[in-house]
N, C-alpha and C positions, 0 to 999 in steps of 0.2 A: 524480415526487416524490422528493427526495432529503434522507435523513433525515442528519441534522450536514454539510450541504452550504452552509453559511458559511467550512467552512475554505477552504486553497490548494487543495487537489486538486478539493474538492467545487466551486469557481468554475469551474475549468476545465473538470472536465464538464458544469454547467451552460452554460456559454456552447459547448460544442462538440453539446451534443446540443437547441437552441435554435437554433443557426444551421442545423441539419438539419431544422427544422420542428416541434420538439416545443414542447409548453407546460409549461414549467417551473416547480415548484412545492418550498418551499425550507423543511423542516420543521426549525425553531429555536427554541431557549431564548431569544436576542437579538436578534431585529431588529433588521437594521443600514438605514439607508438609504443606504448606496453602495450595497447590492444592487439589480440593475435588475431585480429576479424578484419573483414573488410569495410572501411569506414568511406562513408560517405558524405561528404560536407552541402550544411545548408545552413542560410540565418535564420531558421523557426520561424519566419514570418512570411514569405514568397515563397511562389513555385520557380523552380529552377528544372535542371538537366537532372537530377535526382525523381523527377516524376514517373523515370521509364521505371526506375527499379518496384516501383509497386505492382506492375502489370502481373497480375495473377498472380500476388504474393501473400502472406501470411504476414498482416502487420500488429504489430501489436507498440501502441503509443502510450509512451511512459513519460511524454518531455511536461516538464514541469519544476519549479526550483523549491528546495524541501521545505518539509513546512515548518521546522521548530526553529521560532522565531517570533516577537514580541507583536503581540496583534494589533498596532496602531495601523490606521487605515492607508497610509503608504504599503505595507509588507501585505496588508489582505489586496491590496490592489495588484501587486505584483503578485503575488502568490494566483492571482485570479488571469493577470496577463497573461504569464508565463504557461499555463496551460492552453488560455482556448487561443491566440494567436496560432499557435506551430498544429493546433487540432483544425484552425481554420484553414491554414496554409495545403494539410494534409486532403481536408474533406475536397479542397479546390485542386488537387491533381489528383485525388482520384475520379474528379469528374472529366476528367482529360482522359481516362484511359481505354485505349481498346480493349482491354481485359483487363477488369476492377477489380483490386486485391479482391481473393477468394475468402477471404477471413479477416476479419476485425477486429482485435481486442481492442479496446478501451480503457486503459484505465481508470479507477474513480475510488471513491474511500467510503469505507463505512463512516466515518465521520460526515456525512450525507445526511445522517437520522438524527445529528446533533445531541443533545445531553436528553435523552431518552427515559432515563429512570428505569424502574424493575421490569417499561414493555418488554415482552419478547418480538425480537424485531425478524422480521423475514423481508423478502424481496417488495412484496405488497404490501409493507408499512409504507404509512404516508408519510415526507418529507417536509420537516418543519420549518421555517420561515428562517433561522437563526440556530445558532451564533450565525455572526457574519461571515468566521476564517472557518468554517464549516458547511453546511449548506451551500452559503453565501459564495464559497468557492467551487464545490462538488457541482452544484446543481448547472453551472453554466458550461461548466468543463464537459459536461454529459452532453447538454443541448447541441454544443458545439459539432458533436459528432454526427447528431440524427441525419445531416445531408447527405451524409457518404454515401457514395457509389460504391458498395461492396456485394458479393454474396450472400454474406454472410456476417452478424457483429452480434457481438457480446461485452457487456458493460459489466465489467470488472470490478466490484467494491468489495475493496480488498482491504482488509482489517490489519493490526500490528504485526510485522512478521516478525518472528523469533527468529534471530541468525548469530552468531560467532561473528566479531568483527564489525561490529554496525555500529550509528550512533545510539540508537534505543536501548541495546543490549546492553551495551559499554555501559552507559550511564545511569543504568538503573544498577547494574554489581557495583560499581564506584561507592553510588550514593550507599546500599551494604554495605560493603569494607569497610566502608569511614564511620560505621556505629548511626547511618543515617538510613537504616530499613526498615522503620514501624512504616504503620498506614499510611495513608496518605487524607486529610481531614477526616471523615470518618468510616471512610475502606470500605462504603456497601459501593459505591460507583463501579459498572460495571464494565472490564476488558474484554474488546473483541482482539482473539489471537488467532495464528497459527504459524503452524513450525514450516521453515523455509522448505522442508522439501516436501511436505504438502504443498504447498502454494505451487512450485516446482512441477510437483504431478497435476494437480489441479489445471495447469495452463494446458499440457499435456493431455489432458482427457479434453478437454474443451475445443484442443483442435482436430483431437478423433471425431469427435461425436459434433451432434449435428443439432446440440443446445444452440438458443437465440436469447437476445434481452439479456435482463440485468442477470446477475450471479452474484451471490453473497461468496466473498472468497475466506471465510473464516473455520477456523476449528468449532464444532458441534457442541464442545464447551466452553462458555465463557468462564471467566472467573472476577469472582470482585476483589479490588485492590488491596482487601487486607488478606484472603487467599496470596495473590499474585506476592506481595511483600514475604508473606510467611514462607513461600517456595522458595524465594531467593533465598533469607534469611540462612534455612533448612538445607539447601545445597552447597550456599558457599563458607558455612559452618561458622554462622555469626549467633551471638543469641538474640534475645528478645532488643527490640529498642523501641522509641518511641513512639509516637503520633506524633505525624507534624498534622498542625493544625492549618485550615485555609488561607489565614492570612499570613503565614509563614511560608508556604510554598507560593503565595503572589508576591512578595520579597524575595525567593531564591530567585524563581524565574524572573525576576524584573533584573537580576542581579544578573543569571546568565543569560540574557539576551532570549527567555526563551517564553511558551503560551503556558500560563499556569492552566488555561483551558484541557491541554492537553494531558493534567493528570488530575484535576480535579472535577471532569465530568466523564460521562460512560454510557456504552451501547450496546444491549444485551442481544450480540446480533446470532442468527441462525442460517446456517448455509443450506437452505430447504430444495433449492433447485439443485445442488450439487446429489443431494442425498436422493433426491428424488428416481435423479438418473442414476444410482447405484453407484455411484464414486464411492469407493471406502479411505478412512483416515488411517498413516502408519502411527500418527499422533495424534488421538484426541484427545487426550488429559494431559494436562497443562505439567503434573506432575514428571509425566513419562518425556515432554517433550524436553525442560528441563535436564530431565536424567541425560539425553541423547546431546544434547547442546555443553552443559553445563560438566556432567559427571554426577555418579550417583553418590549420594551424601555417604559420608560413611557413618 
């Protein structure tokens, strides 16, 4: 059962945990019928007749409204609603059930540790007070779930996923092609990645195994942003270009409606709990994952 699994990400883990033999079930505000799943309608905020289908189920809660989007304290409000109501709603039918889902995902974000600097961050770094649409949103989102009646839960902070077809992807090759892929202010800020079908197997191992608590969901390598630019650059066979400087990129983004946050700080995060449990990466250099996404430069 996957709660806000109409978006991008939540298709792809339906159609990847569906081809492994699960029966998937798709808890939504809007029934779409391109969906090939079985959808099940709720307002994200009350328990409804939707409360049987958790009974000894495998959920994993993705509802949440995206976040690239200008930080004034309306959009961090919502951005903070939209998670812990429909995780409220969730933790209060699973205390209704005679058989409380057996597994829990949670989703949550490495932007949790906030603008970090060169720490390396693991599971057991401590969580900073700020930015607001960071922390200030992860950290309640998280609480939200501690109630639950499950077997079993794991908190998901889960970093940038690299995918074909997204807004992240898209808009970072754009900003390339157009002669706009130098650094980003001065490119030591550090990127928590991983390539979608890590993330994919990741969810997959997690529901084999009998991990609990938080999980860093990211590739073993970060990379800092004048790396990350240089890859694009390098793959989509652009040359060198500029620096934009910081107060340039808080003019685009004021421009496109979006968090200049979101590309001008960084989190040098490590997935120590995945690694720990012997999970292996089919991508963990940023360069390979790229090749596999993008196409090899020629």
């Amino acid at each position: 059962m996957i709660a806000g699994g109409a978006g991008t990400l939540g298709r792809r883990i339906a159609t990847d945990l569906e081809q492994a033999g699960n029966e998937i079930i798709i808890l939504t505000r809007s029934p779409r019928d391109t969906l090939p799943y079985r959808q099940v309608r709720w307002d994200g905020k009350t328990v409804g007749e939707w409360r049987t289908e958790l009974e000894n189920a495998v959920l994993i809660n993705l509802a949440g409204e995206l976040v690239d989007r200008r930080p004034t304290t309306h959009n961090i409000e919502v951005l903070r609603r939209s998670r812990v109501e429909p995780t409220r709603a969730l933790v209060e039918a699973s205390n209704e059930c005679a058989q409380p889902p057996r597994l829990w995902l949670q989703a949550s974000s490495t932007a949790i540790y906030g603008d970090a600097g060169d720490a390396v961050i693991t599971e057991d770094s401590p969580i900073p007070s700020g930015p607001p649409q960071m922390p200030g949103v992860a950290v309640p989102w998280e609480q939200a779930a501690k109630d639950a009646q499950a077997q079993r839960q794991v908190v998901l902070r889960t970093s940038l996923v690299l995918d074909t077809d997204t807004p992240v992807l898209d808009r970072l090759t754009k900003l390339v092609r157009w002669g706009l892929g130098g650094r980003i202010s001065h490119g030591r800020q550090w990127v928590s990645w991983i390539h979608i079908q890590d993330m994919l197997r990741a969810l997959r191992f997690l529901i084999e195994t009998e991990v609990t608590g938080v999980v860093n969901v990211t590739s073993p390598n970060p990379a800092q942003n004048a790396t990350l630019m240089t890859e694009l650059r390098r793959h989509l066979g652009r040359p060198w270009s500029p620096p934009a400087p910081a107060p340039f990129v808080r003019i685009g983004a004021a421009a496109m409606g979006s968090d200049p946050a979101l590309a001008l700080t960084g989190r040098r995060c490590i997935p120590t709990r995945l690694l720990d449990e012997g999970f292996g990466f089919d991508f963990p250099e940023l360069s390979g994952a790229l090749d596999d996404l993008l196409g090899e430069p020629n």
